[in-house]
C-alpha positions in Angstrom: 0.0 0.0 0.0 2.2 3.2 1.0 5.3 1.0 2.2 4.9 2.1 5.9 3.8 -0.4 8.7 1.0 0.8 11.5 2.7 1.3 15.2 2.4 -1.7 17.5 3.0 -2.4 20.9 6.1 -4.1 20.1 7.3 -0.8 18.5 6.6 1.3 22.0 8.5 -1.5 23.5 11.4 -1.5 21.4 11.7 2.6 21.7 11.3 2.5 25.3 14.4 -0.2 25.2 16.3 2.2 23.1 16.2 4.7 25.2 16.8 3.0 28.2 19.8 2.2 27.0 21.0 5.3 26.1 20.4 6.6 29.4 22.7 3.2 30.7 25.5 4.4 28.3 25.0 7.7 29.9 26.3 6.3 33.0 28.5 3.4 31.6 30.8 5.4 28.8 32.2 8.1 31.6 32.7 5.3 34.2 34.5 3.1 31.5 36.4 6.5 30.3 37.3 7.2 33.6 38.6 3.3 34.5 41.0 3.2 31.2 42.5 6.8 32.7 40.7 9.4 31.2 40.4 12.6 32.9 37.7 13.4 34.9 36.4 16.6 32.6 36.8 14.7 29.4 33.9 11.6 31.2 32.0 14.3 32.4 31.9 16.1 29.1 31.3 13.0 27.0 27.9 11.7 29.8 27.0 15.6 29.0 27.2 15.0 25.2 25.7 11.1 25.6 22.5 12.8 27.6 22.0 15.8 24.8 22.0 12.8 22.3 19.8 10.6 23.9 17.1 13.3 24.8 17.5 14.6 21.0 16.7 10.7 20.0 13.8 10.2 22.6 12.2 13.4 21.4 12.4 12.6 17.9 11.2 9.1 18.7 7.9 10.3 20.3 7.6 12.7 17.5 7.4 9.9 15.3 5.1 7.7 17.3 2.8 10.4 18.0 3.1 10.8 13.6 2.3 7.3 13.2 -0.6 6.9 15.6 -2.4 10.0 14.2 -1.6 8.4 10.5 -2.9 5.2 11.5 -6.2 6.8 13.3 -6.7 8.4 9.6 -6.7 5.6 7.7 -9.0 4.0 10.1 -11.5 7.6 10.5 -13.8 6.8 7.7 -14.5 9.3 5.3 -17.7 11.9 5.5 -18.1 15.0 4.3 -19.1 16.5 1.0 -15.1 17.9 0.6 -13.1 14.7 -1.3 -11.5 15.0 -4.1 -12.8 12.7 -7.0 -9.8 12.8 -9.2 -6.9 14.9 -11.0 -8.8 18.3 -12.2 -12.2 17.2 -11.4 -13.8 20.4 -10.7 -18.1 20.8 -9.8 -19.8 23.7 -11.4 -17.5 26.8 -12.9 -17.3 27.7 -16.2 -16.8 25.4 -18.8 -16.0 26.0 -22.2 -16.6 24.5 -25.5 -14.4 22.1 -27.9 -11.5 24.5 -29.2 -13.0 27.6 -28.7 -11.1 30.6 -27.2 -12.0 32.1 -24.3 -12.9 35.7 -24.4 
């Protein structure tokens, strides 16, 4: 159909998980860092970049949930109103002119 697939539970799951283990290497990268003798500063400054990252990622990854439930509720919604389109230049009422005549 349009090559997307509908959210599922298992896709919460899974971007819950992701984040969760962002936020562990948050915590694990500067403690590693720190262990193989890197300074202090330099761990604290990478968990700082690590924790911009992940809250970039788990915003985007709502964003994207929150897009896919709405475009999921839409195909769903069934359509009423008098305002679909019926096709490529269908227009009701207007002028209409003849054959090959010009248009004054």
């Amino acid at each position: 159909m349009s090559g997307h697939r509908p959210p599922s539970a298992d896709s919460a799951d899974s971007a819950t998980d992701v984040v969760r283990w962002a936020a562990f290497s948050c915590v694990l990268v500067p403690v590693v860092l720190v262990w193989y003798g890197s300074s202090l500063a330099g761990a604290a400054g990478t968990a700082l970049g690590l924790a911009a990252v992940t809250a970039v990622c788990r915003v985007l990854l709502r964003q994207s949930e929150r897009g896919a439930a709405r475009l999921l509720a839409e195909e769903r919604a069934p359509h009423r109103g008098r305002h679909h389109r019926t096709g490529t230049g269908a227009h009701r009422g207007g002028r209409h002119t003849g054959g090959n005549s010009p248009v004054a």
